[in-house]
C-alpha positions in Angstrom: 0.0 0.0 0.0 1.6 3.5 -1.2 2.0 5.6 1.6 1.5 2.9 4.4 5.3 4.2 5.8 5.1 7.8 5.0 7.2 9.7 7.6 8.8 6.4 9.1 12.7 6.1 9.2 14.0 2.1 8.7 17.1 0.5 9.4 17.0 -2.9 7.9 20.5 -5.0 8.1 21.2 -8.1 5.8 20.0 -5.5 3.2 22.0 -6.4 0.0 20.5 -9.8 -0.9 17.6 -11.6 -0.6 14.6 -11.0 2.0 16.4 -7.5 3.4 16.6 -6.3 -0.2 12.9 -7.1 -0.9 12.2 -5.4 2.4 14.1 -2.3 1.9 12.4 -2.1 -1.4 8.9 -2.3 -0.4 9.5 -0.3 2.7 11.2 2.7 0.1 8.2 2.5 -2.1 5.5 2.6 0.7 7.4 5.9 1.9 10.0 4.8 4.1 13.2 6.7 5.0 15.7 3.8 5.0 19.3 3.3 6.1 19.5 -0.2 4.5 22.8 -2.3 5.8 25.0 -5.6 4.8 28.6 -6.6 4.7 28.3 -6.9 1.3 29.4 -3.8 0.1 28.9 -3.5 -3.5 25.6 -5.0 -3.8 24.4 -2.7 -0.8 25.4 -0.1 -2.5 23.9 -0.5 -5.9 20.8 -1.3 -4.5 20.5 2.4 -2.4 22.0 4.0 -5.5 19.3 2.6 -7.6 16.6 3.3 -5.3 17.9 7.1 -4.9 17.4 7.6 -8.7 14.2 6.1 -8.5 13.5 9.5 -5.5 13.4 7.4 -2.7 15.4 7.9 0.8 17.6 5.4 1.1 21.4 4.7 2.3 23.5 2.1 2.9 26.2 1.8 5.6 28.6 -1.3 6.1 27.6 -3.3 9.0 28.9 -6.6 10.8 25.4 -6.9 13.1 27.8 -8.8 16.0 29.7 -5.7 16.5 28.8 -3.6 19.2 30.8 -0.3 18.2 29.3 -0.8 14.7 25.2 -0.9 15.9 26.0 2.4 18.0 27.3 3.7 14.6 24.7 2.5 12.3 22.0 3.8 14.3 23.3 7.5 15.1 23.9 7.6 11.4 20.3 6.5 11.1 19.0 9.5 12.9 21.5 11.9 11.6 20.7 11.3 8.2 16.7 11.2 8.8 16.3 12.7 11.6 14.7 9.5 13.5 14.5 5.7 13.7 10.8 4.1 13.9 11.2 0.7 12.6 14.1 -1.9 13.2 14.4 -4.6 11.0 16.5 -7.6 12.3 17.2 -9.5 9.4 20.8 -10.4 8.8 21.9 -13.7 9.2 23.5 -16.6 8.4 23.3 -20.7 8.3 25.1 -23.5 8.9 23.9 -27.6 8.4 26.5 -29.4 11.1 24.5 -30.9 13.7 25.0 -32.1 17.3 27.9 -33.7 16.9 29.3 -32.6 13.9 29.4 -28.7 14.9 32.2 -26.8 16.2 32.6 -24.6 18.9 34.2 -22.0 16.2 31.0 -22.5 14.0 28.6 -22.4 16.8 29.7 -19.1 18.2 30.2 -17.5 14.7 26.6 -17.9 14.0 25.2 -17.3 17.3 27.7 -14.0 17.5 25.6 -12.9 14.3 21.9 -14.6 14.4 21.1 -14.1 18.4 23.5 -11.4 19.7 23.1 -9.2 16.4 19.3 -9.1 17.4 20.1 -8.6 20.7 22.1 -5.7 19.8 20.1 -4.1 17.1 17.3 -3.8 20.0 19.2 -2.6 22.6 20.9 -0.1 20.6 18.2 0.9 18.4 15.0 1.2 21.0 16.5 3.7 22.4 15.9 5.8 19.5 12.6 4.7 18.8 11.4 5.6 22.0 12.5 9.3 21.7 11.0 9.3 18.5 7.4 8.3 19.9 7.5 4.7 19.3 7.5 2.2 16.4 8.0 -1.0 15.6 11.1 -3.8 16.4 10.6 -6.8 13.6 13.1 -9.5 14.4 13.6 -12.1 11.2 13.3 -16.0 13.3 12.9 -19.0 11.2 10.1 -22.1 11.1 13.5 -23.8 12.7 13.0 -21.3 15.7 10.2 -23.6 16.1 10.2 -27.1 15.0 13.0 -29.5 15.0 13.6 -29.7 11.5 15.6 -33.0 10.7 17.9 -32.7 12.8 20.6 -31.4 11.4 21.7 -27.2 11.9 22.2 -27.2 15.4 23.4 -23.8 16.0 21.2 -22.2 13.9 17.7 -23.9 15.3 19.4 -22.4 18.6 20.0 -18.7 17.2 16.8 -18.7 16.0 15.0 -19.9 18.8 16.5 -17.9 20.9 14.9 -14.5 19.0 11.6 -16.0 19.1 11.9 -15.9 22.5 13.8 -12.5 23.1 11.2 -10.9 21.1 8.1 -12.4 23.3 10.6 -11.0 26.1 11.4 -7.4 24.2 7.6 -6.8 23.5 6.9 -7.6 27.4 9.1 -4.9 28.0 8.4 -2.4 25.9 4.5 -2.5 25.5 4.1 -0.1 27.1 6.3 2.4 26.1 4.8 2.6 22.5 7.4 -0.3 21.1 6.1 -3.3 19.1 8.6 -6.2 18.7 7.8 -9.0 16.6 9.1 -12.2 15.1 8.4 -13.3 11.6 9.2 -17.3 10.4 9.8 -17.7 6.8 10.1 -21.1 5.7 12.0 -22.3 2.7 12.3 -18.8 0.9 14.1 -18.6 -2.8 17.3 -16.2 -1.3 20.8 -16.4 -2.4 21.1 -18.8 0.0 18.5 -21.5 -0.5 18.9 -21.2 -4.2 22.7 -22.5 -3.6 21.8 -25.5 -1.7 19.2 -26.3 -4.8 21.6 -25.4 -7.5 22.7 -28.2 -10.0 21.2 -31.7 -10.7 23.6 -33.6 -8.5 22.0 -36.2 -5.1 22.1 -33.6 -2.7 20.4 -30.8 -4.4 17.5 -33.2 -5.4 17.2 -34.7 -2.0 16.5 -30.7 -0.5 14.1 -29.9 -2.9 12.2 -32.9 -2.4 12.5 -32.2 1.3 10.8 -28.6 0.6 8.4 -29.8 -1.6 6.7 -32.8 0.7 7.0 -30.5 3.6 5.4 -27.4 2.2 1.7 -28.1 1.9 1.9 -25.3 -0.5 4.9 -27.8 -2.3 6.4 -24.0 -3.3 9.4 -22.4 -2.2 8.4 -18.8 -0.9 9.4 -15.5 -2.3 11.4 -12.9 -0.7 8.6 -10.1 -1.9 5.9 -12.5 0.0 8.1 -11.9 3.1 8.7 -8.3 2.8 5.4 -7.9 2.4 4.2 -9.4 5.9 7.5 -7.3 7.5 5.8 -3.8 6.3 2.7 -4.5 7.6 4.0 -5.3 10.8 6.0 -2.3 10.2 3.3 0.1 9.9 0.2 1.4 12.4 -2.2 -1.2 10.9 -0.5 -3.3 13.3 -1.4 -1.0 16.1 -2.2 -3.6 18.5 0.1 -6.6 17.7 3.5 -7.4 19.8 5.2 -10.5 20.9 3.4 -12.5 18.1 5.1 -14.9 15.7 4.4 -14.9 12.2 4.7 -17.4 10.4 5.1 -17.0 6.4 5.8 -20.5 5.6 3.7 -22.2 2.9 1.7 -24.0 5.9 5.0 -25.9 7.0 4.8 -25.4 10.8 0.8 -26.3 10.3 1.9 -29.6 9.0 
């Protein structure tokens, strides 16, 4: 809906690829203000460029989400360069498929460094700012494996991503009443950069995941990233007046399995 975010400033991190890019796009054209972040440079870069010429107010800033120093900077450059910060969108991450036994401690803490303290950080240092600018909205990106078991592989990542369902449930607790929505979505199998990889080529492996997707999905689609976004701006926005601490789930009915 044109409009929805009129007057609303966004930082959205994991921006350059994927479901932050289809975010960061939607947000922008429903009148967003957005400081749009990644560690991938160049994409990041092209992507606020191209949505500058298209008149819309967006930057991009590098940003490794487990570094404390660089949330403080990302988010006073968010209210320098708009003036504000309403809406935080959670969204950068990463995966690994080792489970139990397989995983490292190295791997383990990598991921968790980026998938559960990033989110950890991002609301510490960016509620703050929403507050003083009269409230808004914290949307934290969890996973269907921050729910369900999977097949038991990914061990560190079910963790990270349980662990923001349930710091979100704990963040909206906090801050209901102080004008601050926090909410978790759960995509399941999205096509991103990332899932696309694991399906690329005609080899065992790649045909095994698909087919795990596929009987697992009732909708037996992947998802899109734009079908994601689209749920995150809504959430986003004041049509969501009255929802915090939910979980959303934007799955293809795999959790209703």
């Amino acid at each position: 809906m044109a409009g929805r975010l009129e007057g609303k400033v966004a930082l959205v991190t994991g921006a350059a690829r994927g479901i932050g890019n289809a975010a960061v796009r939607l947000m922008a054209a429903q009148g967003a203000a957005v400081l749009a972040t990644d560690v991938i440079d160049d994409e990041g870069e092209t992507l606020a460029a191209e949505l500058e010429r298209a008149g819309h107010r967006v930057e991009f800033a590098h940003h490794d989400v487990s570094s404390e120093a660089e949330w403080r900077s990302v988010a006073e450059r968010a209210r320098r360069a708009f003036g504000a910060l309403h809406i935080l969108v959670n969204n950068a991450g990463i995966a690994r498929t080792e489970d139990v036994e397989g995983e490292t401690g190295e791997g383990f803490d990598r991921l968790i460094a980026i998938n559960q303290t990033g989110v950890w950080l991002g609301m510490k240092h960016c509620a703050p700012l929403i507050r003083a600018a009269g409230g808004g909205s914290i949307i934290n990106l969890s996973s269907i494996y921050g729910a369900v078991g999977g097949d038991g592989a990914a061990i560190a990542y079910h963790a990270s991503k349980g662990a923001v369902r349930l710091m979100t449930k704990n963040a909206a607790v906090l801050y209901a009443k102080e004008g601050i929505r926090v909410i978790s979505v759960h995509p399941g199998f999205i096509d991103t950069p990332m899932v696309h990889a694991a399906l690329k080529g005609d080899d065992a492996a790649a045909r095994l995941f698909r087919e795990y997707i596929e009987s697992n999905t009732p909708m037996g689609r992947l998802g899109r990233a734009e079908e994601v976004a689209t749920v995150i701006a809504f959430l986003a926005s004041d049509e969501a007046s009255y929802m915090t601490g939910a979980e959303v789930y934007v799955d293809g009915g795999w959790t209703a399995a």
